[in-house]
Structure formats: C-alpha cells, structure tokens
C-alpha positions as CSV (number, residue, x, y, z in Angstrom):
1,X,50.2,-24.7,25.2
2,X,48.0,-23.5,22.4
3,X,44.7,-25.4,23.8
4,X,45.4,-23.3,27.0
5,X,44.7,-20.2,24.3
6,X,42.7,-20.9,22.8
7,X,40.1,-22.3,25.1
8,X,39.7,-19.4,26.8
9,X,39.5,-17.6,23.1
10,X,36.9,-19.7,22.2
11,X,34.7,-19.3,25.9
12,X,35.1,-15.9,25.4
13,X,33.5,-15.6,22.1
14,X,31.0,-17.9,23.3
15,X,29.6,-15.9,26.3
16,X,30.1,-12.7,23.9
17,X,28.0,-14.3,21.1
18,X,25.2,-15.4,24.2
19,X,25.5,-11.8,25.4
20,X,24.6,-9.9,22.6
21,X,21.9,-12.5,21.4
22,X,20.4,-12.8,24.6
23,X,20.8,-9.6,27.0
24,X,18.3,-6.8,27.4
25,X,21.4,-3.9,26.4
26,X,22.1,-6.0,23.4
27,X,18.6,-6.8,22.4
28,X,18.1,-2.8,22.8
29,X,21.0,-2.2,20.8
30,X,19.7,-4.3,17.8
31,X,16.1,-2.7,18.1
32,X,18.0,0.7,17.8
33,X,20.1,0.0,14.7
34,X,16.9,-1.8,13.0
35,X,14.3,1.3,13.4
36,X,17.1,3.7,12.3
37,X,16.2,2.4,8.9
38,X,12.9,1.2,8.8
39,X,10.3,3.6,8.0
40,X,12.4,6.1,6.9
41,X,13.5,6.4,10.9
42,X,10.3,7.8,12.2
43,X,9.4,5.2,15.0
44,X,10.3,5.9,18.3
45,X,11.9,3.9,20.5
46,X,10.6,3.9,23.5
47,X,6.9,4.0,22.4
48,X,6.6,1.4,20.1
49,X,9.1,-0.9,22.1
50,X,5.6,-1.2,24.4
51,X,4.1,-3.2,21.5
52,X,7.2,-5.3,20.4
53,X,9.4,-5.8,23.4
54,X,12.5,-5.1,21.3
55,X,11.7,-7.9,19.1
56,X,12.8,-6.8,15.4
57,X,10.8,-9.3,13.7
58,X,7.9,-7.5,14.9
59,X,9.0,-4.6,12.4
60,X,8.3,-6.5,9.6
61,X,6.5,-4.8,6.9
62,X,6.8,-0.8,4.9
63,X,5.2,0.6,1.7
64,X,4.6,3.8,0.2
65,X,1.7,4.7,-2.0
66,X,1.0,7.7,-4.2
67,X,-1.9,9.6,-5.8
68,X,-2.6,13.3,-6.1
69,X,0.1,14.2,-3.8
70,X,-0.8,12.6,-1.4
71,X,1.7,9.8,-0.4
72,X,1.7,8.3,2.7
73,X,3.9,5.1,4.2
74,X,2.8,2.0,6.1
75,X,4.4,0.7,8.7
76,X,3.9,-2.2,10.8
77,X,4.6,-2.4,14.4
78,X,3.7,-5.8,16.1
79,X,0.1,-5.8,15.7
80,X,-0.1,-2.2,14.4
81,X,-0.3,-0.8,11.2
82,X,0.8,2.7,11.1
83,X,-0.3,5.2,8.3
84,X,1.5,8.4,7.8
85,X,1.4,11.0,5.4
86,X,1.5,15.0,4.7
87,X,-1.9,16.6,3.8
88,X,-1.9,19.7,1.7
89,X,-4.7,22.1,2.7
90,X,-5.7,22.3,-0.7
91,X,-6.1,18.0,-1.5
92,X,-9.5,17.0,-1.7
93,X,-10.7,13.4,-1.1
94,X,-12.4,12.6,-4.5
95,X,-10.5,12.4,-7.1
96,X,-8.9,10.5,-10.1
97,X,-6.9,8.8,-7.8
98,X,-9.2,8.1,-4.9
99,X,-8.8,8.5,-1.5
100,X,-5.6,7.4,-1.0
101,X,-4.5,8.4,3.3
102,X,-7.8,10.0,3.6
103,X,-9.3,6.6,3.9
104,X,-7.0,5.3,6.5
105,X,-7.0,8.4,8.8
106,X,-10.8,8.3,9.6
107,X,-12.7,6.3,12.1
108,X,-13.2,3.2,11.2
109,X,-15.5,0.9,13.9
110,X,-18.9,1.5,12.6
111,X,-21.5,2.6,15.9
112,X,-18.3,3.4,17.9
113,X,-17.6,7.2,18.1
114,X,-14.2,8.7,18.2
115,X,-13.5,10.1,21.2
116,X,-11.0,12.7,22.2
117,X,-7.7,11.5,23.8
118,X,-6.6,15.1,24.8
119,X,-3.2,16.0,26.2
120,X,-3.3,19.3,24.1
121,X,-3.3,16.3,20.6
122,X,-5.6,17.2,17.9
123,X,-6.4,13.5,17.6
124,X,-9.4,10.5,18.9
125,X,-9.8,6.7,19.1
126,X,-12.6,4.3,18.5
127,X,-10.5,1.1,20.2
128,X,-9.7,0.3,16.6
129,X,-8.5,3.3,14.8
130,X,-6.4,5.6,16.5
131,X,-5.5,9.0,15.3
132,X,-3.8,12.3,15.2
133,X,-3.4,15.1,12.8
134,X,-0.8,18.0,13.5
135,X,-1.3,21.4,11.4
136,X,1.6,23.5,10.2
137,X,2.0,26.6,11.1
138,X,4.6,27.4,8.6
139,X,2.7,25.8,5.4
140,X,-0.8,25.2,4.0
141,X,-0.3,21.3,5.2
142,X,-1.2,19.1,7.7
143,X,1.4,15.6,9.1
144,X,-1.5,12.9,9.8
145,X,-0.4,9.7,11.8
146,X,-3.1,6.7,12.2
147,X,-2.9,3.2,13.9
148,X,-5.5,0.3,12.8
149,X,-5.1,-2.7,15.0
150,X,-4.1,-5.8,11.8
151,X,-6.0,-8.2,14.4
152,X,-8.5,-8.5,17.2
153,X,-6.7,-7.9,20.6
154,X,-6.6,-6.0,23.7
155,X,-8.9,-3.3,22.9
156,X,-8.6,-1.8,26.6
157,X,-8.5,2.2,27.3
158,X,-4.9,1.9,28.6
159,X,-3.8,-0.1,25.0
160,X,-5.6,2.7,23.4
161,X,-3.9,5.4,25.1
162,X,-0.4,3.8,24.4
163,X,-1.4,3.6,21.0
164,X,-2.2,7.4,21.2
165,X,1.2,8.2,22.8
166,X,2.8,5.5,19.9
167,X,1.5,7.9,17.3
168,X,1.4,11.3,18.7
169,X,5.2,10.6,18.8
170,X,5.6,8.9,15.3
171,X,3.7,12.1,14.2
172,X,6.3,14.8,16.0
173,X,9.3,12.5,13.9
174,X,7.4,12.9,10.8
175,X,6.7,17.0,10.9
176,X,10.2,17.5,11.4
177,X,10.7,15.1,8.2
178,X,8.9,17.5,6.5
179,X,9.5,20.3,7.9
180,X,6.2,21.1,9.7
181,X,6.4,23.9,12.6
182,X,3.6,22.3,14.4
183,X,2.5,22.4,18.1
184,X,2.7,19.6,20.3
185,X,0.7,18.4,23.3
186,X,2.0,17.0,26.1
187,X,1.1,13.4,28.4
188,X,-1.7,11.6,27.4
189,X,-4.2,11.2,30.1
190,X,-6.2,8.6,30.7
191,X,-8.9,8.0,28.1
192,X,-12.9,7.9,29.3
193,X,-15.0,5.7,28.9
194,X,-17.5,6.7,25.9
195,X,-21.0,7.6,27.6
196,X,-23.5,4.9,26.9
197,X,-27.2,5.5,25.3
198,X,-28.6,8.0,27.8
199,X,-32.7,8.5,27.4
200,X,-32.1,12.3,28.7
201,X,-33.6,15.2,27.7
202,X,-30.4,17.1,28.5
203,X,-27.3,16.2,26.2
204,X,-24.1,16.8,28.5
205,X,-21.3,16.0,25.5
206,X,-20.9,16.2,22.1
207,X,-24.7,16.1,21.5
208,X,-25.0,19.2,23.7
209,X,-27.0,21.8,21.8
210,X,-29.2,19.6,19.6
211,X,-32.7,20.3,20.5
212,X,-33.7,17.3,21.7
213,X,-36.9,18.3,24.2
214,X,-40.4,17.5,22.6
215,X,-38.7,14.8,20.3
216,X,-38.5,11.5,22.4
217,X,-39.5,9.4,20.1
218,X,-37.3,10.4,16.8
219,X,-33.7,10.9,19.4
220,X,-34.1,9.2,21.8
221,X,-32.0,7.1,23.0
222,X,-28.5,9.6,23.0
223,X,-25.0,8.6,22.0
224,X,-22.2,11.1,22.7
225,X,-18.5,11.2,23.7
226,X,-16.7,14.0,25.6
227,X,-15.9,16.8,23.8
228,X,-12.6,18.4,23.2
229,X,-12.0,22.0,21.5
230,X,-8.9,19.9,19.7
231,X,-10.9,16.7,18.3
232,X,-10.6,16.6,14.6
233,X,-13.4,14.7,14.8
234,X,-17.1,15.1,17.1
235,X,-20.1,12.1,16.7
236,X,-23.9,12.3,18.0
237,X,-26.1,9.8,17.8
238,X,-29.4,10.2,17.9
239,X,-32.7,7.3,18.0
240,X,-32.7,4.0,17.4
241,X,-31.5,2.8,13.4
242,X,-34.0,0.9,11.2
243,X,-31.6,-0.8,9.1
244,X,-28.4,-1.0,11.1
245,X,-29.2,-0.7,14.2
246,X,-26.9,2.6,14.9
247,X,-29.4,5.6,14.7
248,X,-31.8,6.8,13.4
249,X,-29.6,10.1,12.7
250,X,-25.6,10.4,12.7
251,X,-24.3,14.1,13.3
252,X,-20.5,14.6,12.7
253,X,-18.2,17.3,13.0
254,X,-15.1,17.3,10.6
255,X,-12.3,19.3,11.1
256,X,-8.8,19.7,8.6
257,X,-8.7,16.6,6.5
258,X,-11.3,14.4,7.8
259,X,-13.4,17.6,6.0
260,X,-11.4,17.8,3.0
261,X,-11.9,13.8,2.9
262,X,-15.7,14.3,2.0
263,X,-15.2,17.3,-0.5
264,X,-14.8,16.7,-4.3
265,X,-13.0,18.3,-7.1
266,X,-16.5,18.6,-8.9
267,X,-19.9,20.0,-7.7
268,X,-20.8,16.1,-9.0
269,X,-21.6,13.9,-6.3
270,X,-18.7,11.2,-5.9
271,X,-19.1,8.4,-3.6
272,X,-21.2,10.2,-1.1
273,X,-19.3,13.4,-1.4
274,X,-21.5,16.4,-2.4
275,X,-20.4,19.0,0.4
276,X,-18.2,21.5,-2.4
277,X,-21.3,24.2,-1.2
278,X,-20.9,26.1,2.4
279,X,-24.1,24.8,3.2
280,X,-27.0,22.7,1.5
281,X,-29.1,19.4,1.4
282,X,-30.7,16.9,-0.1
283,X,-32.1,14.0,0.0
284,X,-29.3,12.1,2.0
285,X,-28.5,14.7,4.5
286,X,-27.9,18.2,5.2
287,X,-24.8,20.0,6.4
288,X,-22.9,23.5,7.2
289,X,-19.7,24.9,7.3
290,X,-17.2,27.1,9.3
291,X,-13.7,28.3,9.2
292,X,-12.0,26.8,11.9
293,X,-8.4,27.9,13.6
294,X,-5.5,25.7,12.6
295,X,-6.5,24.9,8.8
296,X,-7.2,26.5,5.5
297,X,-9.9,24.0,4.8
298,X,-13.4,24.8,6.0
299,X,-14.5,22.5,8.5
300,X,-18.0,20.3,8.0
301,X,-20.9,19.6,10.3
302,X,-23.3,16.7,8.5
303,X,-26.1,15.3,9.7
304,X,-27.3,11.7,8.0
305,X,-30.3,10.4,8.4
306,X,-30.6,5.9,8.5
307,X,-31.2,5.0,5.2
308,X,-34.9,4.1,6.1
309,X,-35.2,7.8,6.9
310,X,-36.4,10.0,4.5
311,X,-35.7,13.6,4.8
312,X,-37.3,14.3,0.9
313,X,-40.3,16.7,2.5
314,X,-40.1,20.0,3.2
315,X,-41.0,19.1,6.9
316,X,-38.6,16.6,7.1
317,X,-36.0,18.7,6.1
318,X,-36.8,21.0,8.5
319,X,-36.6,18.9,11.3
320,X,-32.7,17.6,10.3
321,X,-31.8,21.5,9.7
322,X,-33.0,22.1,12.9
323,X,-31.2,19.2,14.7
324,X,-27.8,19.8,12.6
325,X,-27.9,23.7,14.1
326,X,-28.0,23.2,17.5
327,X,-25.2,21.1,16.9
328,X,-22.6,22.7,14.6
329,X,-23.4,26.4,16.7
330,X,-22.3,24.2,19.9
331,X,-19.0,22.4,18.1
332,X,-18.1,25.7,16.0
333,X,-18.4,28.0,19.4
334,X,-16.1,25.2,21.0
335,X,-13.2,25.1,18.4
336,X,-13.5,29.4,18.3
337,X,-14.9,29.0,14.6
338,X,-16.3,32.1,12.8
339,X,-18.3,32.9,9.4
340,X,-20.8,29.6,10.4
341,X,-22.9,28.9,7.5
342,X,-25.9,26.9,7.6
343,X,-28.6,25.4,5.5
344,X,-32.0,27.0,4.9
C-alpha cells in the first residue's frame, strides 16, 4: 500500500524537478530572480534576455572601480560587457587617478566613426562600442551606459541596434538608481549604414560645412556619418592618412563627458589633453568650444592632423583653422549651441 504512495510521490517530484529545470516559465523565472541581484538590479529583462536566452550562466561576471568620483560597474551580459557609471559635470578626464569610465564610454574601433542611433537617445555605435549618455536635469551630472563586444561576433546593424535598445534601457534603471530626472527617447530605429569615402565636393553629413572646394588633394576622399542634433559624439574624415591609413585630418565633435574626457585639471598637457582654453592650437591640432544645451561642461570641436602632417607654419595653421570652422559653426548650429569660440 505504501509503494502505491509513494510512486506517485516520487513521479510527481520527478516531472516537477524536469519542469522547472527544463520549461521556458521556469527558465524565465530563474533568469528573473538572478538579475534581481546582479548588478545592483539594473539589467532589464527583456533586453538583455536577446543576448542570453535566459541562460544565467551568461551573467557571469560584476566589478566596481573607483577614482575621483567617478565609479562605475561592469557587467557582463553573454558576450557584452556593460560599463555604467554617474558623471559629475565638474570631473575632468586627467587626473591622479586616470581616466577611469571616461575611457570605456568613448569610441573605440579606430577609422570607424560613431554614428548616431537616434530614437530621441543622446547616444552612437561604431559595431564595437555602443553608447549612451543621459543628462540630469535635476543635478550637475550625467548616467553614462556603454557596451564593448568581449569577442569578435555578429557585428550586424540589427545586433547593433539591440545593443542600443540593451543599454538605453540599462541606462533608464541606472538614473533612477541615482536619482537622475533625465529624458528618455523612445524606439530605436533602424541604424544606417555609415556613408563610405565619397570624392565629392559637397559634404552631405557630418562633414557638411567644412570647406572642402579648391582642396582635392589635402580632403579628399570624405568620411562622414549622419548627423543627429542628439549625438554626443560627430566624426569627419578628411584625405587619405600617411601613417595609418585613416586620414589625413580627423575632425570631432564632443559633447558632455566625451569633452570633459579630453580636459585636464592643469593647463599642462596630459596624455594628449591640452584643451583647458576655449580655443587654441598647437602643433598637434587645433580646436574650439561652445556651450551646448543639456550640460554644464563646454562642448569641444578638434581637428587632428595624421602624425606625418605638420600644422607648425603659420600657413598650415591656417588651413586646419579654417577646416575646423566650417565644421564646429555647422555641429554647434545643429545642437542650438551659443557663445562658439574659435581659434585665431
């Protein structure tokens, strides 16, 4: 009589056990309680269940790191590493204690610019590193998410605009952590393809307002994304690179922290980083400045010349003053900045 029990007991506790190990609610359930206290709780669901197909092992790996106030967490999702962090307006990125989330934030695929993925997002991606910064409105900070792929994979636009939609919503988690008031976009369209080199005259994206007519030989050919009055970053390429291969110049626009990232706490240059003035040059490149809606910080417009190029003549300097106006009066008039200052 007790067999009769207790076989039916022990079947029932079987299939139970099979259940929860092996069924899509269960499996669910499981991812739930495991993000709930990994990372401090700031993955979503949904969005980073895309990457790991409710597979817990695939959130394997967290650690915080300090410096200057500026401590940020890593957090691994499948083949993701996720950087997150709160940027005070005032932080600069050189320092006693180095860069610190600055670093990880910024584009990092050399010769690939950082395009835009919209959606109302101040944020870009290279196919590599993907990221998004969100500004308070109720403090002198900004929340900064970013995503660097650990390994070579699927670097397709549609990966890269799940990524996007991964962090954009890590970063929404993390400003209510912190209590940012921040505006949010919305749905993440699909992410164009960056333009090619073009040999035109006529720059139709983010190189639109550099002077290029009469100047074949020194820019041509033309590398430029699509341009978006939210990017925290813009990139133009210009000519053909002697050393590299990239180009010949490199203009950038940097906007929030990817500006306070090349600003130092002395007027000493540190590890490339010599824009503390509104507007200058020297022998490595010339820039401006703007204020810029959104954040305290000034935002930066550079212009950096391929290390075989020498800018150290009057005339020379000229020509990269003239090149880096056309461009910061077209960004700055894009992201309604005011009080543009420029070199010369």
């Amino acid at each position: 009589m007790a067999l009769y029990v207790a076989l039916p007991l022990v079947l029932a506790c079987v299939a139970g056990f099979a259940w929860y190990r092996l069924s899509d609610t269960a499996r669910g359930w499981r991812y739930e309680d495991k993000l709930a206290g990994y990372c401090k709780g700031l993955i979503p669901y949904d969005e980073s269940a895309v990457f790991t197909d409710l597979d817990t092992a695939a959130l394997d790996y967290t650690a915080r790191y300090f410096g200057a106030g500026l401590d940020y967490d890593i957090c691994r999702v499948a083949n993701l590493n996720l950087f997150l962090g709160r940027i005070p307006g005032q932080a600069l990125g050189a320092d006693e204690f180095g860069e610190s989330i600055f670093t990880e934030i910024q584009p990092g695929r050399v010769g690939a610019l950082p395009t835009p993925f919209g959606g109302g997002w101040r944020g870009f991606t290279d196919l590599n590193t993907t990221s998004v910064v969100l500004p308070c409105r109720n403090q002198n900070a900004s929340v900064a998410v970013s995503a660097r792929r650990i390994f070579p994979e699927d670097t397709s636009l549609d990966r890269a605009r799940k990524i996007a939609e991964l962090i954009t919503a890590t970063a929404v988690k993390a400003a209510g952590r912190w209590s940012c008031d921040a505006e949010r976009g919305g749905r993440i369209p699909e992410i164009p393809v960056a333009p090619k080199q073009s040999q035109a005259d006529v720059a139709e994206g983010t190189c639109r307002g550099v002077p290029l007519r009469g100047r074949a030989d020194l820019v041509r050919p033309i590398k430029e994304t699509k341009t978006s009055a939210m990017a925290p970053v813009e990139s133009c390429l210009l000519g053909a690179g002697q050393v590299y291969g990239e180009a010949r110049f490199a203009l950038d626009a940097w906007f929030g922290p990817f500006a306070q990232r090349l600003r130092s706490t002395s007027d000493e240059e540190k590890d490339g980083q010599q824009y503390n003035r509104t507007a200058g040059s020297d022998p490595s490149g010339v820039w401006a400045s703007a204020k810029c809606p959104g954040f305290s910080a000034r935002a930066l417009f550079t212009i950096n010349p391929d290390p075989k190029v020498s800018i150290d003549t009057a005339a020379q300097r000229d020509v990269a003053e003239d090149l880096l106006t056309g461009f910061a009066q077209a960004s700055a008039a894009r992201h309604h900045c005011t009080d543009l200052r420029l070199p010369g």
